[in-house]
C-alpha positions, 0 to 999 in steps of 0.5 A: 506512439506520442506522435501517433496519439498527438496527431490523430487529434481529429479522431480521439477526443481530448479525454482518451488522447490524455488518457493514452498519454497517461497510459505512456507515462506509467511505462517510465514510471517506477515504484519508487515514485510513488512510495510514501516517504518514511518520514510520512509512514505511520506505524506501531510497534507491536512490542509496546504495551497494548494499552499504547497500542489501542491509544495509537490505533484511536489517534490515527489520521490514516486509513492504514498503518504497518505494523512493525517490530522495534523499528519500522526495517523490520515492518510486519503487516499492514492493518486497515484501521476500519477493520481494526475497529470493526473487530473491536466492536464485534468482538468481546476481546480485541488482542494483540493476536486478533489485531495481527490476525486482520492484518494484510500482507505486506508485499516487498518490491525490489527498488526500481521496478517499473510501475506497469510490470508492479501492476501486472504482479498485483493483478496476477496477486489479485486473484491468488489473495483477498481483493484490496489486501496488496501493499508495497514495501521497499524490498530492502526493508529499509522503510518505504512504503 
């Protein structure tokens, strides 16, 4: 398929030749390439204080972070903070509950799993779930995400 691509030059422009050649390169891709390391995952431990909860929440650098119980193997849901302080203004009582509420599934991928056929799951999820409500985690549970 490269060859054909590379050598139909004079009848694809450069933007759809790389474009194809990208389309090529997700099929060696796996999800492990592209999962956020552990050390980088930023998370909240639903068991702390709701105090240290809402301070966490207020500090964040990201968009979303997982919520977990004691320790990051044993992640629960994923929350959009945007979403979160959404719900704080609207509502007259934000609570550990509301917050839990909100949060997206998290869904746990078998290590290896090559990139396209993890997309083709999501799309297939897609129109199973609310749009934008997918995230990958590492299906041992070990972290990564």
């Amino acid at each position: 398929m490269r060859t054909i691509v590379h050598e139909s030059r004079s009848q694809i422009s450069r933007r759809n030749q790389d474009m194809l050649l990208s389309v090529l390169d997700l099929e060696k891709m796996t999800v492990d390439d592209i999962m956020v390391p552990r050390s980088e995952i930023i998370g909240i431990d639903i068991n702390d204080d709701w105090k240290s909860i809402l301070r966490q929440l207020s500090h964040s650098p990201h968009g979303r972070i997982v919520l977990y119980r004691d320790s990051l193997d044993d992640a629960i849901s994923m929350l959009r903070v945007r979403e979160a302080w959404r719900l704080m203004s609207e509502k007259k009582e934000f609570t550990k509950e509301t917050m839990l509420r909100a949060a997206d599934e998290i869904y746990f991928v078998p290590e290896g799993t090559p990139l396209s056929t993890q997309l083709v799951k999501f799309q297939r999820n897609k129109k199973e779930s609310r749009p934008g409500r997918q995230r990958v985690w590492r299906h041992s549970g070990a972290g990564d995400g």
